[in-house]
C-alpha positions as CSV (number, residue, x, y, z in Angstrom):
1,X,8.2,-31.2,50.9
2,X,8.3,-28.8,47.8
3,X,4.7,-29.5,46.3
4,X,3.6,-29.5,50.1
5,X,4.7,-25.7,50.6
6,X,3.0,-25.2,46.7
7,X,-0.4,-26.6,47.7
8,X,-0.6,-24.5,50.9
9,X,-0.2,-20.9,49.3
10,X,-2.8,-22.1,46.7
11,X,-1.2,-21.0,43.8
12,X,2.5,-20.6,43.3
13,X,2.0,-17.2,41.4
14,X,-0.1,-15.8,44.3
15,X,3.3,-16.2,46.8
16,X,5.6,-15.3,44.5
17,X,3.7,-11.9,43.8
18,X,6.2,-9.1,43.9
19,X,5.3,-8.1,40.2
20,X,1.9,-9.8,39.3
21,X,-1.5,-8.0,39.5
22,X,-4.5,-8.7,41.4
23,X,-5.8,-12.6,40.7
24,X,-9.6,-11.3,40.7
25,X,-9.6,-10.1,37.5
26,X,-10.6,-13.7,35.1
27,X,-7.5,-13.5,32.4
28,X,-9.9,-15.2,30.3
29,X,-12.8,-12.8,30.6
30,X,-11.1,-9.4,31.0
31,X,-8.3,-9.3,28.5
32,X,-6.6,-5.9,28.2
33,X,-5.3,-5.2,24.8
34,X,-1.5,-6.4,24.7
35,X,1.0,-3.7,25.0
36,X,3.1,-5.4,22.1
37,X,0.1,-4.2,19.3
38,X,0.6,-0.8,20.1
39,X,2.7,1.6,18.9
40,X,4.2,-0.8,15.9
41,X,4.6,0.4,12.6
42,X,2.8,-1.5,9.6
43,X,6.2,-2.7,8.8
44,X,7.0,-3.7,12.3
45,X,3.4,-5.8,12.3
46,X,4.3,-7.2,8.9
47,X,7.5,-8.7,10.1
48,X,6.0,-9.9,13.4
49,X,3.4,-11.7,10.9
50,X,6.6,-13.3,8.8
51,X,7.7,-14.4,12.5
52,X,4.9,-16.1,13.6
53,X,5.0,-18.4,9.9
54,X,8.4,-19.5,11.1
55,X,9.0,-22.3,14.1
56,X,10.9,-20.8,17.0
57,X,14.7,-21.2,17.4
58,X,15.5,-25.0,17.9
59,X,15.8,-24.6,21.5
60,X,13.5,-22.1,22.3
61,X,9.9,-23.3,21.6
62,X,7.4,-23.0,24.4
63,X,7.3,-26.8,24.6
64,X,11.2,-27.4,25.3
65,X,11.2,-24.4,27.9
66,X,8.5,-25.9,30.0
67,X,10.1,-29.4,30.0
68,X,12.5,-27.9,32.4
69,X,9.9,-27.0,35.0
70,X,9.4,-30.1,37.2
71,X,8.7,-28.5,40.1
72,X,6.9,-25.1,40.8
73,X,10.1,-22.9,41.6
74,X,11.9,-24.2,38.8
75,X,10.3,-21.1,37.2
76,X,12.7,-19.1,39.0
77,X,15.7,-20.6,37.6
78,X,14.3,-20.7,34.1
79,X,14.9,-17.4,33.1
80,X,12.9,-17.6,29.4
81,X,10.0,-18.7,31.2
82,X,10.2,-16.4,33.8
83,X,10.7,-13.5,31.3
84,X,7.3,-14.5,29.3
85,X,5.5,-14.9,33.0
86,X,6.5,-11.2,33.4
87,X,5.6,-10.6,30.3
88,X,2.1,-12.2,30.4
89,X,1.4,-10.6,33.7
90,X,1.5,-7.1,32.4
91,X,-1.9,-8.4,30.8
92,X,-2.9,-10.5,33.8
93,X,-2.6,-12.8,31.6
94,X,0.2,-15.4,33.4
95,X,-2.3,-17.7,34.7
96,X,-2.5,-19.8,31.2
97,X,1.1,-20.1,31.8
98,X,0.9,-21.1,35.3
99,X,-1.7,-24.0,34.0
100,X,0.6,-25.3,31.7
101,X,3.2,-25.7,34.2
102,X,1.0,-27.0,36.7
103,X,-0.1,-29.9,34.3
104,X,3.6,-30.5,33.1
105,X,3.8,-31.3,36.8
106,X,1.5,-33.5,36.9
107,X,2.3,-35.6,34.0
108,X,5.6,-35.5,35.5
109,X,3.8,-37.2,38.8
110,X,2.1,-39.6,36.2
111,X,4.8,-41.0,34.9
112,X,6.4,-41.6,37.9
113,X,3.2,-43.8,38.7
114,X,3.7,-45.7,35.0
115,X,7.6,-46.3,35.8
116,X,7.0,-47.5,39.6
117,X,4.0,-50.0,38.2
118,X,6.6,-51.2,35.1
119,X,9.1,-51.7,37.5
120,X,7.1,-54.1,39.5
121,X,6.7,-56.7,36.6
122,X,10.8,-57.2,37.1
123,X,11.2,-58.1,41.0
124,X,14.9,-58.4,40.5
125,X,15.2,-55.3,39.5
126,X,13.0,-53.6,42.3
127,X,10.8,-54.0,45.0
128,X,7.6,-53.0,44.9
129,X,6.7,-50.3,48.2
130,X,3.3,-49.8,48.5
131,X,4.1,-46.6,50.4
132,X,5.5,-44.9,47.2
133,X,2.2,-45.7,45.5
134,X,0.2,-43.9,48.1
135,X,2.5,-40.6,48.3
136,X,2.3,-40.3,44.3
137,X,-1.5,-40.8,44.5
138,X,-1.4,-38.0,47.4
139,X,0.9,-35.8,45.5
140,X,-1.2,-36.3,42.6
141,X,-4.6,-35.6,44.5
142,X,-3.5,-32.6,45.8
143,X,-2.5,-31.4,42.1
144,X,-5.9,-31.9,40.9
145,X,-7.8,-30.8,43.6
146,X,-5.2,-27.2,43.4
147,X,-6.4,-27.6,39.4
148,X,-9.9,-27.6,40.4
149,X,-10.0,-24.8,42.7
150,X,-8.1,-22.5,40.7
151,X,-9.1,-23.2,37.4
152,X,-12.1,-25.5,36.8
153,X,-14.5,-24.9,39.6
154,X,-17.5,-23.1,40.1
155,X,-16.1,-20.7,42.2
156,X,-12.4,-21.0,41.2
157,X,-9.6,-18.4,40.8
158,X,-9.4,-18.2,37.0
159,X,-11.8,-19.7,35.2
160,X,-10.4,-22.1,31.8
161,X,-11.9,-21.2,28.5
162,X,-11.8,-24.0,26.4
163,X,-12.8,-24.9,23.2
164,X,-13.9,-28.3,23.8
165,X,-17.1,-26.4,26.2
166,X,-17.9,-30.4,27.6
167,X,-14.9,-31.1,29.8
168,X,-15.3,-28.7,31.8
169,X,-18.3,-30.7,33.6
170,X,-16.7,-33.9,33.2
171,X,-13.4,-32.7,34.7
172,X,-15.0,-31.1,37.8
173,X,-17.5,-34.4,37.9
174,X,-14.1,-36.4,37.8
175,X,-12.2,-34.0,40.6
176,X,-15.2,-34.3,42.6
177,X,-15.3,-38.3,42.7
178,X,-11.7,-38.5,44.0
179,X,-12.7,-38.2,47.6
180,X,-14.6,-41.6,47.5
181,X,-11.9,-43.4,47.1
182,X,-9.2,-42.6,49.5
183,X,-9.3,-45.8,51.0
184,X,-8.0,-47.6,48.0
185,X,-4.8,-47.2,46.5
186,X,-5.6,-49.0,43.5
187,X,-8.7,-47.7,42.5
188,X,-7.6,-44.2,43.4
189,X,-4.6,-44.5,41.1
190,X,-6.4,-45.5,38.2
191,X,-9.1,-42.5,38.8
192,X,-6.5,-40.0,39.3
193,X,-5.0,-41.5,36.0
194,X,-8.3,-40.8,34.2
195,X,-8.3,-37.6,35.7
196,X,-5.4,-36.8,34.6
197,X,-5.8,-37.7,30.9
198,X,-9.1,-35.3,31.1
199,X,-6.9,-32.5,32.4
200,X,-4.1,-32.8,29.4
201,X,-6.7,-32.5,27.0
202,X,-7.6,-29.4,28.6
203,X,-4.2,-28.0,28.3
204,X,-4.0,-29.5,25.1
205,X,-7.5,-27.6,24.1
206,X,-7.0,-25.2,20.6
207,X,-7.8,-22.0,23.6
208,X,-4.7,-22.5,25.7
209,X,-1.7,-24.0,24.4
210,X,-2.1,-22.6,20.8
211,X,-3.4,-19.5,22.8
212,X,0.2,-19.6,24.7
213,X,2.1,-20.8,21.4
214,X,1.0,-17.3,19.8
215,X,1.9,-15.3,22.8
216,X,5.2,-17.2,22.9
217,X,6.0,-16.3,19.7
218,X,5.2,-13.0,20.0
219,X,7.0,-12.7,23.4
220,X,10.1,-14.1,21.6
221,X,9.9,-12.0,18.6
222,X,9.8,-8.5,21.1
223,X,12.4,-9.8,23.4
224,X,14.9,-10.7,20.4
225,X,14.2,-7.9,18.2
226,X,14.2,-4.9,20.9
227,X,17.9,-5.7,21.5
């Protein structure tokens, strides 16, 4: 399975490393200044500001491009989100990226849960499989657990700064409670819901996706005026 072959390298970035920089450095902590604030001309940074007042092309916003991305290499068939990953990785910088896509993933898995538990009110219309429930919960676990290891741990890959300093401890005091209830289906679905919604606010948190929206627009704004 896709998400299988994901969760064994770890990170999708780190097997997919032809042009990305060395993980060690935190792209929270150690942020090199960006190579699009140099060498522009105070008209050039005037304009960029003009461009950053206006909403991206109907299309184009950072929102709309991730929807695409339902599964990890779906990146590589995106080519405006795999130009800003290049682009963010020349600042080691792609990992905010790569968390946003990861948790579009995962609210992709979540919804699937919602739909399959909806469906089950109708029995005409299908019949509930107990089976699916468990290999969404699994798929969903192993999402988190990747999330905590890379992002939210202790010890993990690249540490999330967020503005919202408290859930940080209640998401890794969530992640860690998962493994206590493997035996149950049910209960397990309903923490790894709760988990979940801990984990969008996180992505949602002023520090990364606004962080992203302004790189985004600043990516766009280089890309379409360099031509």
């Amino acid at each position: 399975m896709e998400i299988f072959v994901f969760l064994e390298m770890k990170y999708f970035y780190i097997f997919q490393r032809t042009n990305i920089r060395s993980v060690s450095r935190s792209i929270v902590n150690c942020r090199p200044p960006s190579p699009t604030s140099r060498g522009l001309t105070s008209t050039a940074k005037s304009s960029m500001g003009q461009e950053f007042s206006k909403a991206p092309p109907l299309g184009l916003d950072l929102a709309s491009v991730l929807v695409e991305i339902e599964n990890p290499e779906d990146i590589e068939k995106c080519p405006l989100a795999n130009t800003f990953r290049d682009y963010l990785s020349k600042t080691d910088e792609e990992g905010l990226l790569d968390f946003a896509i990861v948790c579009n993933i995962l609210r992709n898995k979540e919804s699937d849960v919602k739909t399959l538990r909806n469906k089950t009110v109708d029995i005409k219309e299908v019949v509930y499989i107990p089976s699916k429930d468990a290999v969404l919960n699994k798929d969903r676990r192993d999402l988190i657990m990747m999330l905590g290891d890379t992002f939210f741990n202790e010890e993990c890959i690249i540490p999330i700064d967020l503005n919202n300093h408290e859930l940080i401890p209640k998401i890794r005091k969530a992640i860690e409670n998962i493994g206590s209830l493997k035996n149950n289906d049910d209960e397990q679905s309903d923490h790894l819901s709760e988990v979940f919604g801990l984990v969008w606010q996180a992505r949602c948190d002023f520090k990364v996706w606004k962080e992203l929206e302004t790189k985004y627009k600043r990516f766009l704004f280089c890309r379409y005026n360099s031509r």
